[in-house]
N, CA, C and O of each residue as an XYZ file, in Angstrom:
292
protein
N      56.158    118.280    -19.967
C      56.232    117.869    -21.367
C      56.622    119.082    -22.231
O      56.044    120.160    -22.096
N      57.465    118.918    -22.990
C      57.951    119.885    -23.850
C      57.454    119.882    -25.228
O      57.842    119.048    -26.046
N      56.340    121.081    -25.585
C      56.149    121.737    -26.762
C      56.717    122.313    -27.813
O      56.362    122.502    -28.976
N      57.583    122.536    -27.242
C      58.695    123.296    -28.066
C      58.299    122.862    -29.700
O      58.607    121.727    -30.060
N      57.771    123.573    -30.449
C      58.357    123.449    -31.955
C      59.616    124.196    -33.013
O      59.780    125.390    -33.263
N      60.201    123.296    -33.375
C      61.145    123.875    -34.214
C      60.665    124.558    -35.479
O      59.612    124.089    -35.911
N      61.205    125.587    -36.195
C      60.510    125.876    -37.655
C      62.072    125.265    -38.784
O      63.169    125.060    -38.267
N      61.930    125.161    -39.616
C      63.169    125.071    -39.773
C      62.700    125.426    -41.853
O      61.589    125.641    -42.337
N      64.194    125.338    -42.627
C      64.149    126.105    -43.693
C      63.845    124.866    -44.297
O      64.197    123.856    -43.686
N      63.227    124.738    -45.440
C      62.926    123.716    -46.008
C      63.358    124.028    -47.632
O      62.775    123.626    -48.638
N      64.718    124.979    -47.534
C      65.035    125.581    -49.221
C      66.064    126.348    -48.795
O      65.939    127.063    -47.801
N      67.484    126.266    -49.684
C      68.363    127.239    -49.403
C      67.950    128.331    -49.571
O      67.246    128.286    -50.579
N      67.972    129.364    -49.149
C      67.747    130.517    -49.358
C      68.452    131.990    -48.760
O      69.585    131.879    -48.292
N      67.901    133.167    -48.764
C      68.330    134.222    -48.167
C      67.304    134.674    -47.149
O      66.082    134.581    -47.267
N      68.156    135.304    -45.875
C      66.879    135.393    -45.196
C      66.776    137.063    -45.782
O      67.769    137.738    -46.054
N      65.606    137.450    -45.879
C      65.831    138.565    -46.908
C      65.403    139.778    -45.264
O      66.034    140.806    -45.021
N      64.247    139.254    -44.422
C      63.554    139.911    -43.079
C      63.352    139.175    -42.320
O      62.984    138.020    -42.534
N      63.575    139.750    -41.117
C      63.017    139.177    -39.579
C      62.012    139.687    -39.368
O      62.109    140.882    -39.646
N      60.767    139.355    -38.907
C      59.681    139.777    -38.778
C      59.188    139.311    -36.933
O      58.468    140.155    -36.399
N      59.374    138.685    -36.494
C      58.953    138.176    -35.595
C      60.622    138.590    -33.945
O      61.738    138.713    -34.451
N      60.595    138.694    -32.822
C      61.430    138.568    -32.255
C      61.321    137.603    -30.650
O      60.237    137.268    -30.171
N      62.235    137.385    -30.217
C      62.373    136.397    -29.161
C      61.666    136.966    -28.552
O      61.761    138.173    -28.330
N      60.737    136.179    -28.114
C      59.493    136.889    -26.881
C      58.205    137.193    -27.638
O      57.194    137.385    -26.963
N      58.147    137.245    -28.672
C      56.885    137.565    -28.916
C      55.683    136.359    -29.172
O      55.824    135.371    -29.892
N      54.488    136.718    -28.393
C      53.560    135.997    -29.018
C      53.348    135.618    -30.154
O      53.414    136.629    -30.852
N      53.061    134.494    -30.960
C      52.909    134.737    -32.036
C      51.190    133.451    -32.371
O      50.748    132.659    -31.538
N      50.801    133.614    -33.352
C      49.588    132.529    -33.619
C      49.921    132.021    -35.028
O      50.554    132.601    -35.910
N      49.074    130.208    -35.045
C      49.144    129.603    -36.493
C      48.925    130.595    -37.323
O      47.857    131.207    -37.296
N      50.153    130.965    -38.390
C      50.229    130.745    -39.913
C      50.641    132.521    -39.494
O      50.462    133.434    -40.300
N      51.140    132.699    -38.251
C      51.900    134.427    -38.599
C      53.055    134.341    -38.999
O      53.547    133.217    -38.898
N      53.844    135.332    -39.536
C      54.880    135.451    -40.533
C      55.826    135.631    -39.392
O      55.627    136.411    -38.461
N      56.951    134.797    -39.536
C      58.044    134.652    -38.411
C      59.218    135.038    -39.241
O      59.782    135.902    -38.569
N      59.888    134.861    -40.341
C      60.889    135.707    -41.155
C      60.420    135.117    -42.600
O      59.851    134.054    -42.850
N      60.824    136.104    -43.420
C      60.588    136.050    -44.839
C      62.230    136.011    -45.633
O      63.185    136.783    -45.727
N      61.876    134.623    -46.109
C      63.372    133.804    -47.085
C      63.101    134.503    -48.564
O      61.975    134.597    -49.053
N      64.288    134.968    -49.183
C      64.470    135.189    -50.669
C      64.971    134.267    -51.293
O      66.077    134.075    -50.789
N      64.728    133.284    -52.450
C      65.607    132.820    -53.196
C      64.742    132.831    -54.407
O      63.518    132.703    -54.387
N      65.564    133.011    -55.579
C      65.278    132.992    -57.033
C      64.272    134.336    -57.065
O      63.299    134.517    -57.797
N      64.817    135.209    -56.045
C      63.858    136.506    -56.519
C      62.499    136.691    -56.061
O      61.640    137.568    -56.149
N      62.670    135.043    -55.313
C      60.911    134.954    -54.838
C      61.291    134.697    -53.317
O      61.995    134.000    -52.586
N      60.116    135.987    -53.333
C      59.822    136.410    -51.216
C      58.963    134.423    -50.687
O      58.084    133.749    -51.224
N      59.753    134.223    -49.564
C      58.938    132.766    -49.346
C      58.724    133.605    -47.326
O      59.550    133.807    -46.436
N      57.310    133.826    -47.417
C      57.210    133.351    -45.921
C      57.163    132.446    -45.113
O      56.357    131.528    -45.264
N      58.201    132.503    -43.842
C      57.992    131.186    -43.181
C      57.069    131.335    -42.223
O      57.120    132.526    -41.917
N      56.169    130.745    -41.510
C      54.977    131.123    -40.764
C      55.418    129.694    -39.792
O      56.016    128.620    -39.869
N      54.745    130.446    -38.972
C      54.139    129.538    -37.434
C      53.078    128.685    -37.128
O      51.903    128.950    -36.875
N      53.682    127.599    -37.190
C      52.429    126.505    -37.204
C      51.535    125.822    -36.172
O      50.742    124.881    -36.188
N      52.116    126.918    -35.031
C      51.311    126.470    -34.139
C      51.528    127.997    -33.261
O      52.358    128.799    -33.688
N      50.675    128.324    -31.957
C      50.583    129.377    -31.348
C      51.484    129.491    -30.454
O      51.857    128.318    -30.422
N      52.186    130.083    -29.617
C      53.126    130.349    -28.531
C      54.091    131.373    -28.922
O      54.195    132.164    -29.859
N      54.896    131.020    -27.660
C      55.858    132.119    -27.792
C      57.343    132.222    -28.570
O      57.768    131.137    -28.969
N      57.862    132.950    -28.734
C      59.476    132.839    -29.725
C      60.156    132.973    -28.585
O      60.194    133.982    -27.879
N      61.038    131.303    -28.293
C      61.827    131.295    -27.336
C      63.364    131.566    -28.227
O      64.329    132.211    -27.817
N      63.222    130.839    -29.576
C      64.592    131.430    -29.763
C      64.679    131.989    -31.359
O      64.045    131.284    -32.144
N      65.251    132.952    -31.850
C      65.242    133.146    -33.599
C      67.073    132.737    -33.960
O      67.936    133.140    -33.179
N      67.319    132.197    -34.784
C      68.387    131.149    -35.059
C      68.984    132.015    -36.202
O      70.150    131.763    -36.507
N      68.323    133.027    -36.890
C      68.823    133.456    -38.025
C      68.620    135.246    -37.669
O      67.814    135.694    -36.852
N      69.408    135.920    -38.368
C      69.768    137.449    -38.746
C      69.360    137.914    -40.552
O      69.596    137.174    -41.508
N      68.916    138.870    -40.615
C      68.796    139.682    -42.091
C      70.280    138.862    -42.452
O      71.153    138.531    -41.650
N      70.254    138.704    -43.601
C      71.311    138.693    -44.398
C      71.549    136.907    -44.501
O      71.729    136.142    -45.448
N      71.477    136.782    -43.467
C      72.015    135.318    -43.640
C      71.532    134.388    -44.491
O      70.457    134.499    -45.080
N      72.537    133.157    -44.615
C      72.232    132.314    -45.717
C      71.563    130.861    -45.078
O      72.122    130.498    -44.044
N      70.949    130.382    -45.341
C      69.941    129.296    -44.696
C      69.913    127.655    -45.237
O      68.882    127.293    -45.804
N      70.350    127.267    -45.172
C      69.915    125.519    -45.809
C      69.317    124.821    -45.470
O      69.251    124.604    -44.260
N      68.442    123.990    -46.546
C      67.306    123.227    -46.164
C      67.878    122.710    -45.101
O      69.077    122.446    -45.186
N      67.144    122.432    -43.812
C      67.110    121.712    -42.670
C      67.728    122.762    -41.451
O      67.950    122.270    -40.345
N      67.972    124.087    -41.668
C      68.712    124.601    -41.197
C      67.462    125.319    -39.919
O      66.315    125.287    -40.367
N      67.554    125.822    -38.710
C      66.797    125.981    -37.791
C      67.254    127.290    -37.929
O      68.379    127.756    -38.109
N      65.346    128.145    -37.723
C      65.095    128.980    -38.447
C      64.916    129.797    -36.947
O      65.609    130.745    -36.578
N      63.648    129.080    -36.091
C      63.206    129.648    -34.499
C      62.861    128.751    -33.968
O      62.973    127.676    -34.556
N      62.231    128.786    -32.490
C      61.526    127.835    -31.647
C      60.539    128.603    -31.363
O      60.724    129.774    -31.032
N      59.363    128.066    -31.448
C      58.007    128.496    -30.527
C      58.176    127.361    -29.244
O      58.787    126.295    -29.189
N      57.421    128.032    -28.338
C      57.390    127.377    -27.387
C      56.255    127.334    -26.433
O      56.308    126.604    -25.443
């Protein structure tokens, strides 16, 4: 059975930091990359515990709602 959760952007934005990388452990509500828009830092966090099988986004990039952010797994 596959766990896999998606995170995904729920706001255009900038990804302003990567905080998190493929492979790392991570637990509910740790900071996986931090989005800029309107000047305001938005952390995206992990809503459940496992590992970062994949990160979908780079510094700089531009993000749209629905746009896939990482996978825990």
């Amino acid at each position: 059975m596959d766990m896999s959760e998606e995170i995904r952007a729920e706001m255009v934005a900038n990804v302003w930091k990567v905080v998190a990388s493929t492979g790392d452990t991570v637990s509910e509500g740790d900071t996986l990359v931090i989005l800029e828009s309107m000047k305001m830092e938005i952390p995206v966090v992990a809503e459940s515990e496992g590992v970062v099988t994949q990160l979908a986004v780079n510094e700089g990039d531009v993000v749209q709602d629905g746009d896939l952010i990482a996978i825990i797994g």
